[in-house]
Biopython code that builds the backbone (N, CA, C, O; Angstrom):
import numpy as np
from Bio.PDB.StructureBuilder import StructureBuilder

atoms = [
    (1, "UNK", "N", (0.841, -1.182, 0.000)),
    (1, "UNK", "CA", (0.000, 0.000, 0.000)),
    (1, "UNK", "C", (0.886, 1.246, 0.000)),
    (1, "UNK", "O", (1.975, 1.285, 0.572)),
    (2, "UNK", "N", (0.237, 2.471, -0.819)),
    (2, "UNK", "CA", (0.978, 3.565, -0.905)),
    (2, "UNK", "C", (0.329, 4.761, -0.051)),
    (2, "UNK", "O", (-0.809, 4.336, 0.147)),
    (3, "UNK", "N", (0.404, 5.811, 0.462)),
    (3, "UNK", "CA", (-0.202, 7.004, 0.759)),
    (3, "UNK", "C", (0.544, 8.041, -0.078)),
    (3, "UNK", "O", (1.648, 8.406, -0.480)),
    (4, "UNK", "N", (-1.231, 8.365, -0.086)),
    (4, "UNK", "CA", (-0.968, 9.658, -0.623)),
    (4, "UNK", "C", (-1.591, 10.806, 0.125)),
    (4, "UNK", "O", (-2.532, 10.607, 0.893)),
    (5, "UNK", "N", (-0.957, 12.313, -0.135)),
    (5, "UNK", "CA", (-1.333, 12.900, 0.879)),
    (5, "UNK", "C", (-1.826, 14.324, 0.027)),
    (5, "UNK", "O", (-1.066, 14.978, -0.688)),
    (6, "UNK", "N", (-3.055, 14.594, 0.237)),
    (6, "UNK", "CA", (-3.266, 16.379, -0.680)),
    (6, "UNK", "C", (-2.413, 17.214, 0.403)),
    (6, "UNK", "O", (-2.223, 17.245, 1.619)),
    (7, "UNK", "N", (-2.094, 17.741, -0.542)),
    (7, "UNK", "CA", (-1.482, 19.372, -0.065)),
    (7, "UNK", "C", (-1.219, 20.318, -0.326)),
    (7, "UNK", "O", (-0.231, 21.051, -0.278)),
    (8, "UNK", "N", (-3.240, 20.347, -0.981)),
    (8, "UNK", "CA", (-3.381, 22.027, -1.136)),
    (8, "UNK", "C", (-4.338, 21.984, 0.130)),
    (8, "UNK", "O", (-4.406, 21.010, 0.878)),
    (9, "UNK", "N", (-5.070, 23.153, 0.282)),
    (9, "UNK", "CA", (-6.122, 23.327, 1.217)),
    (9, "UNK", "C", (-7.451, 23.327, 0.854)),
    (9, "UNK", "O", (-8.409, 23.789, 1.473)),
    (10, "UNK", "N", (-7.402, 22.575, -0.566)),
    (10, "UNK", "CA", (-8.892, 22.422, -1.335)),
    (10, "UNK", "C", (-9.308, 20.749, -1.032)),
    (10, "UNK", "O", (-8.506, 19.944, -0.561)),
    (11, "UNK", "N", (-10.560, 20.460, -1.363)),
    (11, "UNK", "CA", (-10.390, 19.008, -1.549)),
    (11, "UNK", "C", (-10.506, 18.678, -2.923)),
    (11, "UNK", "O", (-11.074, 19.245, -3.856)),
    (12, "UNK", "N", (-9.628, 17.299, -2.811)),
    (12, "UNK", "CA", (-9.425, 16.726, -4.000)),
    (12, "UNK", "C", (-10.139, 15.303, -4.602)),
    (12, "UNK", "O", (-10.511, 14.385, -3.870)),
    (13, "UNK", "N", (-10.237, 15.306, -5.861)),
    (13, "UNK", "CA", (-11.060, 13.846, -6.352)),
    (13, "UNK", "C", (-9.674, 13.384, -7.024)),
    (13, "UNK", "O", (-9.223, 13.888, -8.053)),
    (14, "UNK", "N", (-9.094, 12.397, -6.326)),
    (14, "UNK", "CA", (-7.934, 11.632, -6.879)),
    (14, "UNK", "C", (-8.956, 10.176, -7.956)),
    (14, "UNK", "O", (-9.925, 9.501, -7.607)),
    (15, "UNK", "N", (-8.216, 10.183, -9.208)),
    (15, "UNK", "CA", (-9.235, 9.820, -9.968)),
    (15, "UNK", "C", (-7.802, 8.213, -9.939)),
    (15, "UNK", "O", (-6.583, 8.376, -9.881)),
    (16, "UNK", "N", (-8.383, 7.142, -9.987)),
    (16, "UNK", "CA", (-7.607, 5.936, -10.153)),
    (16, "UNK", "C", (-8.071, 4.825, -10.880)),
    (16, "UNK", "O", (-9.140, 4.913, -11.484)),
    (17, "UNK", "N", (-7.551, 4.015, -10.896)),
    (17, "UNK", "CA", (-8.025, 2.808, -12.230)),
    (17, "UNK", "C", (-9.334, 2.354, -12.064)),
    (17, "UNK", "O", (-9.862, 2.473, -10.958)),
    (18, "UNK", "N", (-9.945, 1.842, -13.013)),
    (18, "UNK", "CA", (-11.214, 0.928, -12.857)),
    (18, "UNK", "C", (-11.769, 2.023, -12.528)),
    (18, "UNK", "O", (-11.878, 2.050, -11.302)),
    (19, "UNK", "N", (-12.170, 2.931, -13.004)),
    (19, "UNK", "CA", (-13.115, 4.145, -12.198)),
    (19, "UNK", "C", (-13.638, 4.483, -11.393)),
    (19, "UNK", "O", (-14.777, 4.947, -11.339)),
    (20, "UNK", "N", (-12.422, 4.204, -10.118)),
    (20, "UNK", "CA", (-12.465, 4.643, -8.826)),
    (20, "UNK", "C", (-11.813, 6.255, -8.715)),
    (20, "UNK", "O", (-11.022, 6.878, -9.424)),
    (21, "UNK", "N", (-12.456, 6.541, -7.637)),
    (21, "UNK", "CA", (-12.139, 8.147, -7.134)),
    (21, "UNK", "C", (-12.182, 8.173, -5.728)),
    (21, "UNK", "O", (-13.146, 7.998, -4.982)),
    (22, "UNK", "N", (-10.970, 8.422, -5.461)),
    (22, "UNK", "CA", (-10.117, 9.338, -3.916)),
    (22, "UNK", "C", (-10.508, 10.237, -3.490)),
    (22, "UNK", "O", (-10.164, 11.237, -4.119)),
    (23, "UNK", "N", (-11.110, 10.415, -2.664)),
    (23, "UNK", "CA", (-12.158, 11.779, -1.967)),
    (23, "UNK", "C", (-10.810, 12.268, -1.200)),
    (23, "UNK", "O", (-10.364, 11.238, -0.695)),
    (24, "UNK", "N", (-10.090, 13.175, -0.927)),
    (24, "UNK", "CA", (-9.448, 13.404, 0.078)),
    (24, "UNK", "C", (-9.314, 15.099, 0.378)),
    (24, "UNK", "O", (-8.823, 16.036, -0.251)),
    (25, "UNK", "N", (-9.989, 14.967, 1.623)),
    (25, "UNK", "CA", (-10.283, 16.750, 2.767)),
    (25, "UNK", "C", (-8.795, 17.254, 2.241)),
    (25, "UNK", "O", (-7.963, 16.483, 1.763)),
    (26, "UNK", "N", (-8.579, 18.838, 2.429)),
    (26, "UNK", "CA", (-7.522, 19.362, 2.284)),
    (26, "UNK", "C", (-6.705, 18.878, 3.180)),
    (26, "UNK", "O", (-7.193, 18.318, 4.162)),
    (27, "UNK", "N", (-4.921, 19.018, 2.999)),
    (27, "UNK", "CA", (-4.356, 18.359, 3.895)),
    (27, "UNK", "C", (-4.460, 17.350, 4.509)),
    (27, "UNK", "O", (-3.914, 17.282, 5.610)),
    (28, "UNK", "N", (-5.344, 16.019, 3.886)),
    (28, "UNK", "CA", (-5.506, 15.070, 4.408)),
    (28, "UNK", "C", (-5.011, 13.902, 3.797)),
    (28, "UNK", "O", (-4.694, 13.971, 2.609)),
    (29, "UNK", "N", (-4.882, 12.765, 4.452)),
    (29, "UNK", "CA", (-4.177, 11.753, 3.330)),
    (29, "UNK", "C", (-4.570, 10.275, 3.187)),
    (29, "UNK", "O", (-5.399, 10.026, 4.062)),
    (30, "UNK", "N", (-4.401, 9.583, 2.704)),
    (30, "UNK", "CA", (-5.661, 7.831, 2.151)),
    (30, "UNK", "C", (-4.115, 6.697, 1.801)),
    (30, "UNK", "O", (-2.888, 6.637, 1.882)),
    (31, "UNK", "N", (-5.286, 6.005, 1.403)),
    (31, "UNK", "CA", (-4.307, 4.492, 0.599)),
    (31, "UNK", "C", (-4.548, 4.195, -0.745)),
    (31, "UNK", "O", (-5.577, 4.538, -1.327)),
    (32, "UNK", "N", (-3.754, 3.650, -1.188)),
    (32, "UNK", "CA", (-4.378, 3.581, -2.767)),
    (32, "UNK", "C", (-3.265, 2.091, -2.834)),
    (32, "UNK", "O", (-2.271, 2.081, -2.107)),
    (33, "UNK", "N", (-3.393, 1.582, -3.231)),
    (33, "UNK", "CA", (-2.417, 0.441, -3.881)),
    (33, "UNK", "C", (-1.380, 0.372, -4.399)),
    (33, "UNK", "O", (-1.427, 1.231, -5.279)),
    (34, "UNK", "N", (-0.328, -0.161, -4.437)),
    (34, "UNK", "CA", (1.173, -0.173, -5.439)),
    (34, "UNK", "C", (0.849, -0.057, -6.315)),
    (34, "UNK", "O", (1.513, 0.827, -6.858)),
    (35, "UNK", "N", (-0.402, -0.714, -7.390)),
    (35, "UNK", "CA", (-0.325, -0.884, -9.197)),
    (35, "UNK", "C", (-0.906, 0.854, -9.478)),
    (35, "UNK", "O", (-0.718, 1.606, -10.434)),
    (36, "UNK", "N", (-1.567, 1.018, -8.352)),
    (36, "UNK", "CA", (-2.394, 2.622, -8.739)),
    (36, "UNK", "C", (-1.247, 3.990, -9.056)),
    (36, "UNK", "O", (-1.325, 4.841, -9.942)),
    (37, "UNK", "N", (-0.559, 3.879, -8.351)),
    (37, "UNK", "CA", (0.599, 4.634, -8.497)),
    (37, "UNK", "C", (0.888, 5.028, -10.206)),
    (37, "UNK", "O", (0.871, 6.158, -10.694)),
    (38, "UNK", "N", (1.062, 4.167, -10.676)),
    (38, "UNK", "CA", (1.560, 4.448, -12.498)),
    (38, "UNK", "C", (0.425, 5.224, -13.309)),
    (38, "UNK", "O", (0.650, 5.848, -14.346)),
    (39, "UNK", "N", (-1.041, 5.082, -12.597)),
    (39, "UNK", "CA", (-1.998, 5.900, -13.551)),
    (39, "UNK", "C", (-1.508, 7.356, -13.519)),
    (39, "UNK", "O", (-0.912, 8.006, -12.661)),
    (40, "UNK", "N", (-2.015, 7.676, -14.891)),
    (40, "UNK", "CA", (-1.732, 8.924, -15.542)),
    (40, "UNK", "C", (-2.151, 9.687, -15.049)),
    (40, "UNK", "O", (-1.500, 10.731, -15.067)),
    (41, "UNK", "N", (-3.547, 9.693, -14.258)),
    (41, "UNK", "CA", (-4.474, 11.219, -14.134)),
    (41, "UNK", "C", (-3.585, 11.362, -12.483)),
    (41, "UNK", "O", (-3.355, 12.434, -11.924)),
    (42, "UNK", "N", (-3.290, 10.295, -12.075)),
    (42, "UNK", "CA", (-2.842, 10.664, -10.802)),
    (42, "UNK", "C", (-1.403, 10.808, -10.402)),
    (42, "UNK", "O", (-1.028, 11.273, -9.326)),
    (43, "UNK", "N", (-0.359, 10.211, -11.705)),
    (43, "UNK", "CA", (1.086, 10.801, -11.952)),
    (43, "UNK", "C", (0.774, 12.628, -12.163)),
    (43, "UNK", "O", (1.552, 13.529, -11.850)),
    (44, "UNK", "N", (-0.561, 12.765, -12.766)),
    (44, "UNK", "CA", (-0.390, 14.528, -12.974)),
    (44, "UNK", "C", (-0.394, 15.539, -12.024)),
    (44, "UNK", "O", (0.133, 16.652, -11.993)),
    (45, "UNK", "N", (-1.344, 14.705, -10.990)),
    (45, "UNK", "CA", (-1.562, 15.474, -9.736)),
    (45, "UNK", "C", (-0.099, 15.335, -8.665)),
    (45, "UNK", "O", (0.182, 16.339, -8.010)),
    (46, "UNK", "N", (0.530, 14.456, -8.563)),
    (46, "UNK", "CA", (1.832, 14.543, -8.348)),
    (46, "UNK", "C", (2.647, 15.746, -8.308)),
    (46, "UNK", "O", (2.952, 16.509, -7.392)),
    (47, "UNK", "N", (3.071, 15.687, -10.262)),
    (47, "UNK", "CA", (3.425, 16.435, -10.834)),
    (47, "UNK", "C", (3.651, 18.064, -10.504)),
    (47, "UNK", "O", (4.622, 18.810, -10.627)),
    (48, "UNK", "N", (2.337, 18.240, -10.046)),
    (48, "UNK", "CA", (1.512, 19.424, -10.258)),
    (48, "UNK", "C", (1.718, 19.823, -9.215)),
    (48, "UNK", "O", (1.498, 20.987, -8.878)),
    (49, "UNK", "N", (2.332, 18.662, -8.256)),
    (49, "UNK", "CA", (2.598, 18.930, -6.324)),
    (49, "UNK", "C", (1.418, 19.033, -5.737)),
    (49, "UNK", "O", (1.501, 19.153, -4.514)),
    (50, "UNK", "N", (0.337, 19.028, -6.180)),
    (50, "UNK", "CA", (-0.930, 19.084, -5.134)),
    (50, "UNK", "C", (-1.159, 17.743, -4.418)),
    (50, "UNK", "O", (-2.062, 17.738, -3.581)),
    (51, "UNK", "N", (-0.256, 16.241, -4.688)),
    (51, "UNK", "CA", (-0.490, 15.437, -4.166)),
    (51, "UNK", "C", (0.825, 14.942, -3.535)),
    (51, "UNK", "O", (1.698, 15.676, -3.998)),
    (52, "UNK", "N", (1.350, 14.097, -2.746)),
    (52, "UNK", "CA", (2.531, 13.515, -2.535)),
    (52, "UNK", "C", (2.226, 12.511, -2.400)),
    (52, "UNK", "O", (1.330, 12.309, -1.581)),
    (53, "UNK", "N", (3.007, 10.991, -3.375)),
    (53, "UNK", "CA", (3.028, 10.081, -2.722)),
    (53, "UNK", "C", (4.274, 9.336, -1.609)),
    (53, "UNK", "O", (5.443, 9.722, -1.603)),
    (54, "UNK", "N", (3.822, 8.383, -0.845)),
    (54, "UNK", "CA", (4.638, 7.893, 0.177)),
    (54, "UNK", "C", (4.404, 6.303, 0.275)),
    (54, "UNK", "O", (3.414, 5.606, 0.056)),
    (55, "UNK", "N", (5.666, 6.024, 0.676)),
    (55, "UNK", "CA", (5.455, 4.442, 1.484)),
    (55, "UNK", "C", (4.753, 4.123, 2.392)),
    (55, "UNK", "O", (4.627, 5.053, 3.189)),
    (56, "UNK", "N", (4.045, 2.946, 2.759)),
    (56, "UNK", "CA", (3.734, 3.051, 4.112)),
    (56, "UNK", "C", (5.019, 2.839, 5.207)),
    (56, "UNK", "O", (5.141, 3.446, 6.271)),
    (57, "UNK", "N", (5.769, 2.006, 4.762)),
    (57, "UNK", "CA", (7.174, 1.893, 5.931)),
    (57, "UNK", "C", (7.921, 2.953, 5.947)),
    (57, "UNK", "O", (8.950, 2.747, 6.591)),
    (58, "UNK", "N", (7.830, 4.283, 5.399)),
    (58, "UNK", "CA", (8.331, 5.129, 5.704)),
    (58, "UNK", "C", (8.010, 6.197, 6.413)),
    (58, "UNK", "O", (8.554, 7.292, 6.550)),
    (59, "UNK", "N", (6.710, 5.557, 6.997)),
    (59, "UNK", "CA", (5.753, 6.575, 8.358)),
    (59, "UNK", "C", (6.950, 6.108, 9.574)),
    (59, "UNK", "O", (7.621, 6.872, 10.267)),
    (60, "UNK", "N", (6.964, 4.222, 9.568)),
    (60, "UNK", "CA", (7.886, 3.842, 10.840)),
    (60, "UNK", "C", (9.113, 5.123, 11.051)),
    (60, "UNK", "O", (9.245, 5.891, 12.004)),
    (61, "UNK", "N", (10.020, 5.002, 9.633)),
    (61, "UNK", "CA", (10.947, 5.860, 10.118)),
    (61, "UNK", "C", (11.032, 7.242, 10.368)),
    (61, "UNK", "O", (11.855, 7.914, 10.991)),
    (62, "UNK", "N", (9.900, 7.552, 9.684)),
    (62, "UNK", "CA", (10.023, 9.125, 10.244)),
    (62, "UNK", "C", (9.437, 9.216, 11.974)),
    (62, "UNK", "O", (9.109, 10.369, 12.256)),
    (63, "UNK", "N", (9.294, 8.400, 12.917)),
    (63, "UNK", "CA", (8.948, 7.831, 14.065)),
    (63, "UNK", "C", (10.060, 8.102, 14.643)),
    (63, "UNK", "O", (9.829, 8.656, 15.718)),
    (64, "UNK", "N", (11.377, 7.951, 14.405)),
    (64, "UNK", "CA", (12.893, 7.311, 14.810)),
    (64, "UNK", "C", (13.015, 6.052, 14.807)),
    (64, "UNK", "O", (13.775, 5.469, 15.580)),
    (65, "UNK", "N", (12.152, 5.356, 13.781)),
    (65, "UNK", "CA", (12.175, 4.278, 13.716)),
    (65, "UNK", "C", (11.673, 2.786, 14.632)),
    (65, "UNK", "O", (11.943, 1.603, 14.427)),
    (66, "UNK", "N", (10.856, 3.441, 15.678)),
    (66, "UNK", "CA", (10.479, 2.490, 16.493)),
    (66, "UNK", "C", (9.487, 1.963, 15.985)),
    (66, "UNK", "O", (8.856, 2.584, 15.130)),
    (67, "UNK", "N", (9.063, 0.555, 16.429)),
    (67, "UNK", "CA", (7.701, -0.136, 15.890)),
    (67, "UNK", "C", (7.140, -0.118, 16.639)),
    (67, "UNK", "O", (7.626, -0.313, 17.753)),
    (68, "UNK", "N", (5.653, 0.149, 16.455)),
    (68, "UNK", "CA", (4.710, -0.161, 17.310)),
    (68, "UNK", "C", (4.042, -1.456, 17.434)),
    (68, "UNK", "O", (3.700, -2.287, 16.593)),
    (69, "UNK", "N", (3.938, -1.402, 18.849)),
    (69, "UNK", "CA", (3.087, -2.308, 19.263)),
    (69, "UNK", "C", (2.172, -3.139, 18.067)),
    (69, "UNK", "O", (2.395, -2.463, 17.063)),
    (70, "UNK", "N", (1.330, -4.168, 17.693)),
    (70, "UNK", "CA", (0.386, -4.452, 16.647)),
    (70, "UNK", "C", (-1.163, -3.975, 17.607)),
    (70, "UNK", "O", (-1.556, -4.329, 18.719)),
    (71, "UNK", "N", (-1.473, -3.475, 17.059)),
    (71, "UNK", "CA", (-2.995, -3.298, 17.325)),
    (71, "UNK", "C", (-4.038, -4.055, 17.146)),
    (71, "UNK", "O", (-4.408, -4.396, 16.023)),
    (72, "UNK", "N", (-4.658, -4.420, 18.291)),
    (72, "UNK", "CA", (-5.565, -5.543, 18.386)),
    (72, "UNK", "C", (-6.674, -5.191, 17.379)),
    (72, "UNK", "O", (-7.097, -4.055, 17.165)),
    (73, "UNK", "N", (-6.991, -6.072, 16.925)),
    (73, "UNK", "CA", (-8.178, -6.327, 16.279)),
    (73, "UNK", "C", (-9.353, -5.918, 16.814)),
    (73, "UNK", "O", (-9.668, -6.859, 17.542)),
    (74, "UNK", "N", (-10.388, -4.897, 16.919)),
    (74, "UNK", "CA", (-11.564, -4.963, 17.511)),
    (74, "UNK", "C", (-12.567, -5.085, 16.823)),
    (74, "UNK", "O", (-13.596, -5.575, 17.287)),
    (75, "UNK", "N", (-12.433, -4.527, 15.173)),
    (75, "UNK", "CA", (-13.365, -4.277, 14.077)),
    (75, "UNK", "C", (-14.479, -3.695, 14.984)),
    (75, "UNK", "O", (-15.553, -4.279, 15.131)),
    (76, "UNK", "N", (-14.169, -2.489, 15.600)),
    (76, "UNK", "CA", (-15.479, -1.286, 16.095)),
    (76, "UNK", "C", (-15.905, -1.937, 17.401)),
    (76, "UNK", "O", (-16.446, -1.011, 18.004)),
    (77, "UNK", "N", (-15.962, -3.033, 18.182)),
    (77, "UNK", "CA", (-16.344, -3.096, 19.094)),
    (77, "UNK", "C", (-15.383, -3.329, 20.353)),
    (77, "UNK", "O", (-14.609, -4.281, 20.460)),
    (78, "UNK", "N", (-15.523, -2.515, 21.096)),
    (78, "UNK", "CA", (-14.386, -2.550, 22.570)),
    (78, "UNK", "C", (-15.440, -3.375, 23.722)),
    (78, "UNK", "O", (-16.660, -3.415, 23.881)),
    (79, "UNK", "N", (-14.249, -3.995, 24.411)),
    (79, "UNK", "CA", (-15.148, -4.135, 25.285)),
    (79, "UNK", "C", (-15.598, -3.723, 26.056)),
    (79, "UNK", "O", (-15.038, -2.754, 26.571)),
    (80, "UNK", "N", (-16.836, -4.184, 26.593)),
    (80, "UNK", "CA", (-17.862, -3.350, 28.112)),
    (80, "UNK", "C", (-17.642, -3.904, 29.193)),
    (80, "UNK", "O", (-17.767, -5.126, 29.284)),
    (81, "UNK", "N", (-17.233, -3.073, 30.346)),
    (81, "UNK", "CA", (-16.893, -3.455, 31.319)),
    (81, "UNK", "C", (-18.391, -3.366, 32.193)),
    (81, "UNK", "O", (-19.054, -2.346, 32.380)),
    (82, "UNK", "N", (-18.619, -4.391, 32.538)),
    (82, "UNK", "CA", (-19.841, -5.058, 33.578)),
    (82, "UNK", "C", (-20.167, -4.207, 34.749)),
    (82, "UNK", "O", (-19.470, -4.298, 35.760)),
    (83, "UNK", "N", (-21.036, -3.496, 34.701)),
    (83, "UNK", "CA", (-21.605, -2.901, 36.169)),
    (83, "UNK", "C", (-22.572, -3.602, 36.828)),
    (83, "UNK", "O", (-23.556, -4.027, 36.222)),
    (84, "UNK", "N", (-22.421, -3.761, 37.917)),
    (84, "UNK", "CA", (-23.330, -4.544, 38.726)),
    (84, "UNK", "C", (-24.467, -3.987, 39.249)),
    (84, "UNK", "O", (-23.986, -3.686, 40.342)),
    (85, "UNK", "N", (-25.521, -3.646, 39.308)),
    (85, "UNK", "CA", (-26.872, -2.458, 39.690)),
    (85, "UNK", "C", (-28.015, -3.348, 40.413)),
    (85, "UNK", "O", (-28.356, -4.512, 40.204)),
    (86, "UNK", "N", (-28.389, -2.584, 41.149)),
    (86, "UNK", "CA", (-29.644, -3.174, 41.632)),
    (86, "UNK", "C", (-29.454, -3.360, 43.582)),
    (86, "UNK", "O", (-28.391, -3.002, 44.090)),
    (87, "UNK", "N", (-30.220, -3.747, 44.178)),
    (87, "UNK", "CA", (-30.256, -3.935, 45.696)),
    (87, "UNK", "C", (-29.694, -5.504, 45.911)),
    (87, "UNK", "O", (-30.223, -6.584, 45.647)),
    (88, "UNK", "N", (-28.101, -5.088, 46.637)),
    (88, "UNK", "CA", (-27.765, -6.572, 47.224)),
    (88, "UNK", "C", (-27.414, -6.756, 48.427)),
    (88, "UNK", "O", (-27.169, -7.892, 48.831)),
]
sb = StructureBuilder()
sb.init_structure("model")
sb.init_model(0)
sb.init_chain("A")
sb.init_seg("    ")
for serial, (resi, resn, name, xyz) in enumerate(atoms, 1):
    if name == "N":
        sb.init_residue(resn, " ", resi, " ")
    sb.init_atom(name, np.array(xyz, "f"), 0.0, 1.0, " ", f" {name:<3s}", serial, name[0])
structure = sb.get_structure()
C-alpha cells in the first residue's frame, strides 16, 4: 500500500483505475495500492505537487524508527466493562 497525501487546502477527487475516485479533505491523506501509483491522471496530480506520494514503511521511520506495538483487532467493538446495579 501507498499514501498519498493532498497538499493544497482544497479538496481533491484523486481519480484511479477501474473508475475509482479518492475523496481526500484538504491536507488530508488515504491508501491507494502499489499498481495505482503508475496511472496517468494521478502521476499529474503529483506532478503538479498538489499530491505527494509515500510508502507506508516510511511513516515507521520518520517515528525514529520504532515499531509499534500491533494493534488488536476490535473491528469497532471494545469491550464493556460489567456494572453490577440493583439492591444486594
Amino acid at each position: 500500500m501507498k499514501t498519498v497525501v493532498n497538499k493544497t487546502t482544497k479538496p481533491l477527487k484523486v481519480p484511479l483505475p477501474r473508475g475509482k475516485v479518492l475523496h481526500l479533505g484538504p491536507l488530508k491523506e488515504g491508501q491507494i495500492s502499489v499498481h495505482d501509483v503508475d496511472h496517468p491522471p494521478l502521476a499529474k496530480l503529483v506532478e503538479a505537487g498538489e499530491l505527494e506520494v509515500r510508502d507506508d514503511g516510511g511513516r515507521a521511520a520518520q517515528t525514529g524508527g520504532e515499531t509499534a506495538a500491533p494493534h488488536e483487532a476490535t473491528h469497532g467493538h471494545h469491550p464493556k466493562a460489567v456494572h453490577k446495579s440493583g439492591d444486594r
